[in-house]
N, C-alpha and C positions, 0 to 999 in steps of 0.2 A: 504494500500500500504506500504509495505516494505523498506527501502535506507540501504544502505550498510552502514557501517562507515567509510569505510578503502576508499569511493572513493567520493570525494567532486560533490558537486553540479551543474550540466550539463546542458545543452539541451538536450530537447528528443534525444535519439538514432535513430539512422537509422535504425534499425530494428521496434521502436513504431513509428516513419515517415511514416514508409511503411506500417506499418499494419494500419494506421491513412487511408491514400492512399485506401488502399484495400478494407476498408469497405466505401468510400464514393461508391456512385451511379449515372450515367449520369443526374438523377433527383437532386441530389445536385451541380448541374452543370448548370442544364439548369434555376431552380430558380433563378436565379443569371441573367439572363439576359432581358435585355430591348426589347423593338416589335421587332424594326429591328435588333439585334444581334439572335432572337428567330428566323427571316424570313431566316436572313442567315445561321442560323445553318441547320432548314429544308431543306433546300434548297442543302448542302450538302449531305443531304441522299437520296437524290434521292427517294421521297417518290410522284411523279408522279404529284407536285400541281400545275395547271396552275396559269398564271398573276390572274384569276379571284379570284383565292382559297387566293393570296396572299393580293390581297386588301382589300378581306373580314380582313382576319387576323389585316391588319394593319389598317381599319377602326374602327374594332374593339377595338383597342389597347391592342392586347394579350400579356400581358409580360410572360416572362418564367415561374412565383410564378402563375400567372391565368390561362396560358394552360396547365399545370400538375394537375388542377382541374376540365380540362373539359372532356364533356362525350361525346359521338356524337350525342346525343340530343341536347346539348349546342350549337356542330358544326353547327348542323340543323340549328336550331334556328335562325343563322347568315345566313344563306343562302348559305350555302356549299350542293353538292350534295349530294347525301349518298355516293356515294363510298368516293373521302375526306375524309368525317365524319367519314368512318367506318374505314380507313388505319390512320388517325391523331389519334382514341382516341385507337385503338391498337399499335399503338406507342407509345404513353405517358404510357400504361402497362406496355410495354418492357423499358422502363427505370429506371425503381429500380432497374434492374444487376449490378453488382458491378463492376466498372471500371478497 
């Protein structure tokens, strides 16, 4: 890495800010959070999970960092039905796009 001489010592720019920004991913997002900020974030996408899908979830204590690892075999396993299992662990794909 390069520094100019002519121009003293900074905070990142807002232009490396932004680009900082650009490459994170809803997955570096969603690791970050605890069962229930996880139950509410799903719950805003409208991804179709009834009370039963929710309890599984929060019986299980799926934090953000453990449901970006599961599969829908995982989901099974908890006793989600397949559809659930199969719209939850094609969600968690779709989140490595870049914010």
């Amino acid at each position: 890495m390069s520094s100019q001489a002519s121009s003293p010592a900074s905070p990142a720019s807002p232009a490396s800010i932004t680009e900082e920004i650009s490459t994170r991913t809803m997955s570096d997002v969603v690791k970050d959070f605890n069962t229930e900020e996880l139950i509410e974030y799903l719950g805003r996408k409208d991804l179709k999970l009834d009370e039963n899908d929710i309890k599984i979830l929060r019986k299980e204590k799926i934090s953000g960092l453990a449901f970006l690892k599961l599969t829908k075999e995982n989901f099974r396993s908890f006793g989600l039905t397949l559809g659930p299992a199969t719209v939850l662990a094609e969600f968690i794909e779709g989140l490595s796009q870049k914010l």
